[in-house]
C-alpha positions as CSV (number, residue, x, y, z in Angstrom):
1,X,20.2,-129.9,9.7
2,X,20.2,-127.0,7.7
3,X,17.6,-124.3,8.3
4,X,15.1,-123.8,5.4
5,X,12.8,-121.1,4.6
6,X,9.7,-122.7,6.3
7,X,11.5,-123.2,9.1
8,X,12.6,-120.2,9.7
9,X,9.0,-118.6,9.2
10,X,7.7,-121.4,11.0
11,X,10.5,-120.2,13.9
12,X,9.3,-116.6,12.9
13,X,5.4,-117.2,13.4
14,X,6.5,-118.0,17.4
15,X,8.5,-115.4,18.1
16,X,5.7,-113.4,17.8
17,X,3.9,-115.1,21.2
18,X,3.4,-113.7,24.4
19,X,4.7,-115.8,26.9
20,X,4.0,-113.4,29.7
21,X,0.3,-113.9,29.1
22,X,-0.2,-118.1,27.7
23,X,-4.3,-116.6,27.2
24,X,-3.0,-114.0,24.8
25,X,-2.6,-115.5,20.7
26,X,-2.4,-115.1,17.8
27,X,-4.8,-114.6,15.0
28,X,-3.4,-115.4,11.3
29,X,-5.4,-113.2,9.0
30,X,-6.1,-113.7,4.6
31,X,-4.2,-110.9,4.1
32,X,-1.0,-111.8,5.4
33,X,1.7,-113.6,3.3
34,X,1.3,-116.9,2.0
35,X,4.7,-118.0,4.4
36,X,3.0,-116.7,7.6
37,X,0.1,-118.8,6.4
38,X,1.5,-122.0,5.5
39,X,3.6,-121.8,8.6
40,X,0.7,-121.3,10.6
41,X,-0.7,-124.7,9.4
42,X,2.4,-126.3,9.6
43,X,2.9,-125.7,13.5
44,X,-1.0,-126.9,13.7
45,X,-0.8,-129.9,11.9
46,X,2.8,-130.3,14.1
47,X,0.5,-129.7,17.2
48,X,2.1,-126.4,18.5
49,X,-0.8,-124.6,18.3
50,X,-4.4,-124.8,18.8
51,X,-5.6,-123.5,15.4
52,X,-4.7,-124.1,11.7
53,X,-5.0,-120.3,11.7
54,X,-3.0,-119.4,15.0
55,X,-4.9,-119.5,17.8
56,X,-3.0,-120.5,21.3
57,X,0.2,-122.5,21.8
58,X,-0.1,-125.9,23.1
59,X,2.0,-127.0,26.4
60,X,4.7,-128.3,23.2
61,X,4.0,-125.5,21.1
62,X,5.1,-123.4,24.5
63,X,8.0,-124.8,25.1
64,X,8.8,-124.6,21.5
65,X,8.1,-120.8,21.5
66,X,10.2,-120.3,24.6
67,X,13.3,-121.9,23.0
68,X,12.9,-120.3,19.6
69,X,12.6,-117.0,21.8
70,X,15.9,-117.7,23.9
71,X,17.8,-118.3,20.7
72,X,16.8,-115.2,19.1
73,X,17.7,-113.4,22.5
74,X,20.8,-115.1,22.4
75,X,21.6,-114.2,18.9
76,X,20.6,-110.3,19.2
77,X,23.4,-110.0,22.4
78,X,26.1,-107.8,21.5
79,X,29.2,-109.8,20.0
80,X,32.3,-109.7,23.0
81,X,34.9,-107.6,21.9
């Protein structure tokens, strides 16, 4: 499975979650791009979050965030020498 570009803003949109604080989201406003937006609807209509415009994550949506978040850790580590 190759990763396309509204996966990767769909990947992008829960990086940006809090997972220290699960009453703390997000809030997906006109003026911001047309990916952020359609991603946004995408992970609603997917169930991983509560709102077509943000909103929370759902217990799925969570654990979705939390992996998308471990793989991006993962990637940003140093490379061994």
């Amino acid at each position: 499975m190759a990763f396309t570009s509204e996966l990767i803003a769909e990947l992008e949109f829960l990086s940006l979650f809090n997972l220290s604080n699960t009453q703390e989201g997000l809030k997906v406003h006109h003026t911001a791009t047309a990916a952020a937006i359609a991603a946004a609807q995408r992970l609603h209509d997917k169930g991983l979050i509560s709102q077509p415009d943000g909103g929370y994550l759902t217990s799925l949506g969570l654990e979705a965030a939390a992996h998308a978040q471990g793989v991006l850790t993962i990637l940003k580590l140093p490379q061994a020498a």
